[in-house]
C-alpha positions in Angstrom: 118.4 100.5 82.3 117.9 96.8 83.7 115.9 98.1 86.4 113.2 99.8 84.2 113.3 97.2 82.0 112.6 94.5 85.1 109.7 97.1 85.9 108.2 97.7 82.9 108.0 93.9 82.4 106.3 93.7 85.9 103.7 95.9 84.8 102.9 94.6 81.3 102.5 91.1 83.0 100.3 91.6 85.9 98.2 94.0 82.5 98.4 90.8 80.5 97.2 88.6 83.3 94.1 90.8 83.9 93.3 91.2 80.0 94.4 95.0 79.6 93.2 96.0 76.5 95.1 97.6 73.5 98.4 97.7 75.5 101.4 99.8 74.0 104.8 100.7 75.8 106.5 103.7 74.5 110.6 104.4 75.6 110.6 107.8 76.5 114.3 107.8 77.4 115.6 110.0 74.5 112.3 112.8 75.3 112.0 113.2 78.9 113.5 112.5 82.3 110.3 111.5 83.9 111.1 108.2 83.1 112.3 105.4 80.9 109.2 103.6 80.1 105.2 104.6 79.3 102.8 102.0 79.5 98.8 102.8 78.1 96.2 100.5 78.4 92.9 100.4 78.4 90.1 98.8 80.7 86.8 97.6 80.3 84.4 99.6 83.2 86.0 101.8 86.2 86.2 98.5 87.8 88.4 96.9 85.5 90.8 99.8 85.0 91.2 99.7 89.2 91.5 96.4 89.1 94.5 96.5 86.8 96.0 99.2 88.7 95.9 97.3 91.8 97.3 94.5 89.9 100.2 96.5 89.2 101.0 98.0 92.9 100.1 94.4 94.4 102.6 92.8 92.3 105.4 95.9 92.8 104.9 95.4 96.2 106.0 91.6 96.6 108.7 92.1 94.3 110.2 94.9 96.7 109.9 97.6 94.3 110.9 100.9 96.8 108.7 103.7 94.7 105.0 102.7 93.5 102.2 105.8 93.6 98.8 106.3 91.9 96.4 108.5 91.3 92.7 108.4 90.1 91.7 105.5 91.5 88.9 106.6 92.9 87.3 108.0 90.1 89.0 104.8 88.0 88.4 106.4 84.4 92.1 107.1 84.4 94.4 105.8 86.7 98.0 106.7 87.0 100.7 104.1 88.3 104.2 105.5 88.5 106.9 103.2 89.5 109.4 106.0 88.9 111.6 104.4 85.9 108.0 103.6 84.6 104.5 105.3 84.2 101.4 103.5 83.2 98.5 104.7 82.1 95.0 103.0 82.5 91.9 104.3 81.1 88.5 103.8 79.7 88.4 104.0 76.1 86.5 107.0 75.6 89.1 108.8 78.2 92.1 107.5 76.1 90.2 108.6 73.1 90.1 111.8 74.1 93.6 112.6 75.8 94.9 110.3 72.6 98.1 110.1 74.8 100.0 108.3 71.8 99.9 111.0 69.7 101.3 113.1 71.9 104.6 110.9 72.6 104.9 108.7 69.2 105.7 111.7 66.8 108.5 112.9 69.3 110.3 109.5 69.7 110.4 109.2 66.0 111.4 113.1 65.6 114.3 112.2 68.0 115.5 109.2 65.9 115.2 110.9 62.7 117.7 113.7 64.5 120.0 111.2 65.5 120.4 109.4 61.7 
């Protein structure tokens, strides 16, 4: 739990520092095993959303973090970074509007604590 927790506060910082956009963190724990933490942002241009994702591996990387992959940074409309305990996703506006990722994970945390009340 600490360790997610240390990593999802890794990624939200090095997002803050390059002005990520409309930044939520959802805790998945009690849906999925894929991981503990999702992160969705958005960026500015293709440019931006690589550079946040680069932000992200650059600043994994010096703190030792074993697991850090991506994908779509080459297109850099959506890019995926997945530090294992954590996934974040960065994406253009119009792509998040369109996959609307937080509807698809925010009414199934909330099902899951209503079940647990």
């Amino acid at each position: 739990m600490q360790k997610s927790q240390n990593l999802a506060k890794l990624a939200t910082d090095a997002l803050h520092d390059l002005k990520a956009l409309d930044l939520i963190t959802l805790d998945i724990r009690d849906v999925t095993t894929l991981a503990d933490t999702m992160i969705i942002c958005s960026g500015r241009s293709n440019r931006h959303v690589k550079s946040l994702a680069d932000s992200i591996v650059k600043s994994a990387k010096q703190n030792d973090v074993s697991y850090v992959k991506t994908e779509g940074e080459k297109e850099g409309d959506w890019v995926i970074v997945d530090l294992a305990d954590v996934i974040v996703h960065i994406m253009l506006p119009t792509v998040r509007s369109f996959y609307n990722l937080e509807d698809l994970w925010e009414p199934l945390q909330d099902t899951k604590k209503q079940n647990i009340k």
